[in-house]
N, C-alpha and C positions, 0 to 999 in steps of 0.2 A: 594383329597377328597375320604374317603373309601366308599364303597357300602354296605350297611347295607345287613347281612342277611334276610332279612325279606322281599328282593326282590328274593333272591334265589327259585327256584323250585329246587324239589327233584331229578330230572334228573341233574341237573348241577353239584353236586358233582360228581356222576361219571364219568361223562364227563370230570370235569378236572383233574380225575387223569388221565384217558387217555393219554389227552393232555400231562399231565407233564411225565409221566411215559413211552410213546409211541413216535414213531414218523409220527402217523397217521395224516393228515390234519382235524381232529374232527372240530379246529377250526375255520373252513372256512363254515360251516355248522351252530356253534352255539359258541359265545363265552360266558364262565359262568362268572360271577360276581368274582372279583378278590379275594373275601374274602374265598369262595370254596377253594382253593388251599391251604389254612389252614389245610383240612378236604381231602387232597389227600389219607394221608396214610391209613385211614380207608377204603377205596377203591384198597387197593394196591392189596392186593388179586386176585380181580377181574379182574385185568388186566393182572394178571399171567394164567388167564384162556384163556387168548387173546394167550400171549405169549408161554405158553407152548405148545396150540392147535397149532400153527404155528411152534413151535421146533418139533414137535410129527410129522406131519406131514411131514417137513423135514429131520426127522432121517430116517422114516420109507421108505419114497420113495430113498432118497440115499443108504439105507440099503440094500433095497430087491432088484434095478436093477444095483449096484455097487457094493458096500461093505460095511463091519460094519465102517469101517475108514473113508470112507465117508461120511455112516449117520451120525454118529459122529461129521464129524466138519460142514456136511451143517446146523444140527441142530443149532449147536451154533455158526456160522456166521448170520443162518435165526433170531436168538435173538437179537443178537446185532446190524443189519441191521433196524429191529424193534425198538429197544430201542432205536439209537444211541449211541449203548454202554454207556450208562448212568450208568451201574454199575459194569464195568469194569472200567470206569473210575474211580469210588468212590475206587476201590478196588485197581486199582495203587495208588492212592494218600493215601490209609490207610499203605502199604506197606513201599512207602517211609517217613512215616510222622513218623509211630515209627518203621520204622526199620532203618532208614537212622541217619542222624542226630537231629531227635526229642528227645532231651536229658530232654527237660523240655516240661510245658505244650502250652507254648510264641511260641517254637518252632517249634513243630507238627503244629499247625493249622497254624502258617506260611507258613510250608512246604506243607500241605496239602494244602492248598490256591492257591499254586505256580502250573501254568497252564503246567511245562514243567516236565517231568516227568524224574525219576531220577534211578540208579541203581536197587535200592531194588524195585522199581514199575514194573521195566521191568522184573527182576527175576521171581518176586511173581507173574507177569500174562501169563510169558511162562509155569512155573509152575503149575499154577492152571490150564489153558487151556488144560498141556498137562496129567494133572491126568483128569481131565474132561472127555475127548475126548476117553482115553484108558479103563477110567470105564463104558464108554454107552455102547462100543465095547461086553461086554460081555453078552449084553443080546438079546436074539431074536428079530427082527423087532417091531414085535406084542407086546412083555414083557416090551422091552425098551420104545417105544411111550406111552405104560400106564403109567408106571413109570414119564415119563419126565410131563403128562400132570397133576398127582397126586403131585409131586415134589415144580412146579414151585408155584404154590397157597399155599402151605402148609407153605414153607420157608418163604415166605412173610409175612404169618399172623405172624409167628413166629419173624421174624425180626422185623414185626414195633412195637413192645412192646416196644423196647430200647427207642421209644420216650416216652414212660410213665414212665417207670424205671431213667433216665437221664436228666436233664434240657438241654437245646441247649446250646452249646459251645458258639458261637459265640449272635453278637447281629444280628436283622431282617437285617440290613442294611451293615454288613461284609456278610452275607449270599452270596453265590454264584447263588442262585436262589430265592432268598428278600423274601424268607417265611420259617415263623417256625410253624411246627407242634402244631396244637393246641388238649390239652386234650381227650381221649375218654369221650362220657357217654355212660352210661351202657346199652343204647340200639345198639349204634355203636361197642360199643366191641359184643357183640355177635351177630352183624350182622358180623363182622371181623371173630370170630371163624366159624358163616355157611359161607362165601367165602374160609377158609383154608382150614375144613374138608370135606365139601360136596364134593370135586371130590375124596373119598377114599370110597365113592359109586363105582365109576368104580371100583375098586379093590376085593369090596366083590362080585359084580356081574358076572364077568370077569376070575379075577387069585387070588382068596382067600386063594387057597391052597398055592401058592406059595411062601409067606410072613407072616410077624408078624407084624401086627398093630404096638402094645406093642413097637415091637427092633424098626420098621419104624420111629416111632417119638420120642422114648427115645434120641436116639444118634444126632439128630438134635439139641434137647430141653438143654444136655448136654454141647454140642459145644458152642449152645447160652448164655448159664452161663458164659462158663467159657472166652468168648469173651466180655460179659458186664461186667466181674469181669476184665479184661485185659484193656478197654475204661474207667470203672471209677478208676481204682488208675491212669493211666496215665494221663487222662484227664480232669477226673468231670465231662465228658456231653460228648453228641452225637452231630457229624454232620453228614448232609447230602453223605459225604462220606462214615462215620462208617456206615450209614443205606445201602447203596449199598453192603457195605465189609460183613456184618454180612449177608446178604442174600446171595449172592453168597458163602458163605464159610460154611454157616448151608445149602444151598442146594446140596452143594460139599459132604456133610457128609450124605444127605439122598441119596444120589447114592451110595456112598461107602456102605452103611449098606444093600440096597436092592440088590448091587454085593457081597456081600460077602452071605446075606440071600440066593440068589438066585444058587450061587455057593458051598454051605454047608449043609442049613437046610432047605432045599426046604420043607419039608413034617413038621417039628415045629410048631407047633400052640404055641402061647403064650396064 
């Protein structure tokens, strides 16, 4: 029997993206009506303000009484500790699905399906970890924590578009967590854009000199094209893994631009 929205309160959405998205015990406090969980991704954002404040705060204190190498990976062990690697996970299974033997469309979300991870997933996450980890490295305590906590909200608004742009791969019931994204309306998308952009306040307040708006979310915004142009000829639709893969790999790309900005054209106003 489903639960009609119309028992839903406004708090319960965000609540269960929490839930889905964290690995906070939110639940034990308040469970939302199961039809919320449709309505997680428009809340995705917001939990990246969770998450990045807990990265930021774990680079910076591993930074300043250790080293850069340590803020570095405390940070993004302190995420995936949080998330339950929930999008590392996504992000090996995108790996293996079309880098491995996903020769057709039958065979990616097969492989991607498959809980045991394989060649290319192990590659692709020593990989991405270990460009991650060397590109925080480069920036000061203070620069870096700003950076990760503007980052992490941004890529996420950015990413859950591919559910609007792509139909769901699979049906509700092959789902790996038995829900599919339902539709933005046009008050939720632009509540979506104030969760991405609102933390790029700290930035003008903060370190405005030291960046370009403009470069900052061009090369994100680029990545993400050309990763949804790579998911629909391969596949015709988004799963719940491409949603983890295209975040981490457009957030991968808003590090890189802000180390190379901040190693280059410090003083560039775009």
């Amino acid at each position: 029997m489903r639960i009609s929205l119309n028992t839903s309160k406004w708090y319960d959405y965000p609540l269960a993206a929490f839930i889905f998205f964290t690995r906070l015990p939110v639940w034990k406090m308040h469970s939302p009506p199961s039809e919320c969980y449709r309505r997680v991704v428009e809340y995705w954002p917001l939990t990246g303000w969770l998450t990045g404040t807990v990265m930021a705060a774990a680079y910076y204190l591993g930074y300043t009484y250790i080293s850069p190498v340590v803020g570095a990976v405390t940070a993004v062990a302190a995420r995936v500790l949080l998330t339950g690697a929930l999008h590392e996970d996504g992000l090996a299974d995108f790996f293996d699905g079309f880098g491995g033997g996903g020769r057709n469309r039958a065979a990616i979300l097969r492989i991607m399906k498959d809980s045991r991870i394989g060649t290319y997933g192990v590659a692709g996450l020593v990989m991405y970890f270990l460009l991650l980890c060397a590109t925080l490295t480069v920036f000061p305590a203070s620069v870096g924590s700003l950076v990760i906590m503007i980052a992490d909200p941004f890529s996420k608004m950015v990413a859950s578009t591919i559910t609007q742009m792509l139909p769901y791969a699979r049906t509700e019931e092959e789902s790996k967590a038995h829900v599919v994204y339902s539709k933005f309306r046009y008050l939720s998308g632009f509540l979506l854009l104030v969760q991405g952009m609102l933390p790029f306040v700290l930035l003008a307040v903060f370190r405005q000199h030291l960046f370009s708006y403009y470069s900052l979310m061009l090369l994100p915004m680029v990545v993400f094209y050309g990763l949804y142009l790579f998911i629909f000829r391969r596949l015709r639709g988004y799963t719940g893994d491409c949603c983890g893969a295209v975040f981490l790999l457009v957030e991968l790309s808003f590090y890189l631009c802000a180390a190379f900005q901040y190693n280059n054209i410090q003083t560039i106003w775009m």
